[in-house]
C-alpha positions in Angstrom: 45.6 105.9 207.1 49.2 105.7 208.2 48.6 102.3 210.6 46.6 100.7 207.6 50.1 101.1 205.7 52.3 100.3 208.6 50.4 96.9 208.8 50.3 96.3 204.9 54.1 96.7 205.3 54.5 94.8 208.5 52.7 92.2 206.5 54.6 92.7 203.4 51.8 93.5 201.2 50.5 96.4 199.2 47.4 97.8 197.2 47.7 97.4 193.4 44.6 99.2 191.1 42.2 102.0 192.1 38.7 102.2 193.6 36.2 103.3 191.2 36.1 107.1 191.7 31.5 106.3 192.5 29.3 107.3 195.5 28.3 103.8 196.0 29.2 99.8 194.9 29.5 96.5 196.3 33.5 95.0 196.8 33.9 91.5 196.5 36.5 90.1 198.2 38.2 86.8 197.3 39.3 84.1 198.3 38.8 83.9 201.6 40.1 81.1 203.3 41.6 82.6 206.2 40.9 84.7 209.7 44.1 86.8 208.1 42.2 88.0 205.2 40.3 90.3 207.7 43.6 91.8 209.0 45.1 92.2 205.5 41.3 94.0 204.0 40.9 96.2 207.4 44.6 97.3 206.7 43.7 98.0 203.2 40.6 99.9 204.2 42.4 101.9 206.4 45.4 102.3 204.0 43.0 103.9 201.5 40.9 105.9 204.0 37.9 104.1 202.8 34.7 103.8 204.8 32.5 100.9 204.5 30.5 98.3 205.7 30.8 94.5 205.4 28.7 91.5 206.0 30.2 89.2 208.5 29.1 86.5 210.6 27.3 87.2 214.0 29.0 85.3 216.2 32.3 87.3 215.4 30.6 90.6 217.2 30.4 88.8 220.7 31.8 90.6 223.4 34.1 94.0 223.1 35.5 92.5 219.9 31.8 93.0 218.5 31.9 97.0 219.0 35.0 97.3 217.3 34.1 95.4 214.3 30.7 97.7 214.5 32.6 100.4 214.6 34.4 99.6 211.6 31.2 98.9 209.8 30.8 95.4 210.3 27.0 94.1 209.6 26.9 91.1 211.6 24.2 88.5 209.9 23.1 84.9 211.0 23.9 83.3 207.9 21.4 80.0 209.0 19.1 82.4 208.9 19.5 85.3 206.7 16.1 87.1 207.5 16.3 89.5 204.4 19.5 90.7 203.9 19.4 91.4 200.5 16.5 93.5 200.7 17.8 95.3 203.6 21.2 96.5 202.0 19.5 97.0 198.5 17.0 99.7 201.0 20.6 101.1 203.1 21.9 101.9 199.3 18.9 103.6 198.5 18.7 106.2 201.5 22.3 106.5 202.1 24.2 109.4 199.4 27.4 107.1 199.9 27.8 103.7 200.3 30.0 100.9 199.5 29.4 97.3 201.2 32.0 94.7 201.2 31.3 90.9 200.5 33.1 87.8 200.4 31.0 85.8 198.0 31.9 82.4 199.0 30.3 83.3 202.6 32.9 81.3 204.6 36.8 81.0 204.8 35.9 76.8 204.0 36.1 76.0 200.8 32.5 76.2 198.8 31.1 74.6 195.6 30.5 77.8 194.0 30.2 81.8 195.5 26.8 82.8 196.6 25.0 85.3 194.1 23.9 87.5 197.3 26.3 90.1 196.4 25.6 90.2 193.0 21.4 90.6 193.6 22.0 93.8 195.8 24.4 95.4 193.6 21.9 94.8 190.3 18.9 96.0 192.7 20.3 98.5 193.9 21.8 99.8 190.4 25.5 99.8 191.6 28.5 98.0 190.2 30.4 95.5 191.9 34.3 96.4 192.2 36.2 92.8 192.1 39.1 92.6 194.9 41.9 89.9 195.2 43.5 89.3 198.4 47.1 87.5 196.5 49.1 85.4 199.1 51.8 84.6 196.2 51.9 88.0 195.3 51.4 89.5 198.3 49.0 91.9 197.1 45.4 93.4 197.6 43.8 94.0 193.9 41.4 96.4 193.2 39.7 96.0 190.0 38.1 95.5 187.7 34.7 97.1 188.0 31.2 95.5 186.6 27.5 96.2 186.5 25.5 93.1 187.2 23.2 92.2 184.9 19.8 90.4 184.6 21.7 87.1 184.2 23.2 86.6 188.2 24.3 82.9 187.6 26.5 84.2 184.1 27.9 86.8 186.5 28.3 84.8 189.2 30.1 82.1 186.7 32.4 84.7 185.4 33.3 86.3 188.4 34.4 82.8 190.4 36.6 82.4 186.9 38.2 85.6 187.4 39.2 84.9 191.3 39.7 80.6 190.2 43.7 81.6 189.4 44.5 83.9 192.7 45.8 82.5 195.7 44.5 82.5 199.1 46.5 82.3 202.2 45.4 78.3 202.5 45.5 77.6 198.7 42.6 75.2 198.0 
């Protein structure tokens, strides 16, 4: 806890908002569009004691870099191929009492037509909300919140949760 505020510091940043006080959701994390963001949302995660998973892309757990990132409850997937991930974290949220799974919906740090949905069909399959975070270059901030509950229209949510992150700042605005 105490490193993941040293580095927030060290970095000049802090954690504005609250996680939703809820045995399980999805956080999606936005924008990404830098290898940075990582360092600022692992010292968040450890700033607020939170355990978690996240989704991130295989290559990235190569080597003694991978078990770390393991360690820390990275997922690593083969997005060219993404063999039923959806279906697979929908089942971990099932069996597991507590669980919260963190996403970056646009799936890359390059910039992207529109997010992918993939968060948003887990979380409404698995009944849990989705908690939006900001990671703010220009104000130097991680923002948690707000909290939703997908519903049956994913493209409306998707829509409406790209406009909510369209006005925040990413370390390599776009």
């Amino acid at each position: 806890m105490t490193a993941g505020r040293s580095v927030l510091a060290l970095l000049r940043f802090r954690v504005e908002g609250e996680l939703p006080d809820l045995p399980k959701f999805v956080i999606s994390v936005a924008p990404h569009t830098s290898n940075w963001d990582f360092v600022v949302g692992a010292a968040a995660m450890f700033a607020l004691d939170l355990r978690l998973a996240f989704i991130g892309k295989h290559t990235l757990f190569r080597g003694p870099f991978g078990a770390i990132l393991r360690w820390m409850g990275g997922i690593p997937v083969d997005r060219s191929s993404p063999h039923g991930v959806v279906e697979q974290s929908v089942e971990a949220f099932r069996r597991m009492d507590r669980r919260i799974l963190a996403i970056a919906p646009e799936g890359t740090r390059k910039q992207v037509p529109r997010f992918k949905s993939g968060f948003l069909h887990i979380a409404r399959r698995a009944g849990v909300p989705v908690l939006l975070a900001a990671l703010d270059y220009e104000e130097r901030c991680v923002r948690l919140g707000p909290t939703l509950l997908p519903g049956e229209d994913v493209e409306a949510e998707r829509e409406r949760i790209e406009a909510y992150f369209a006005g925040i700042r990413g370390k390599r605005p776009r």
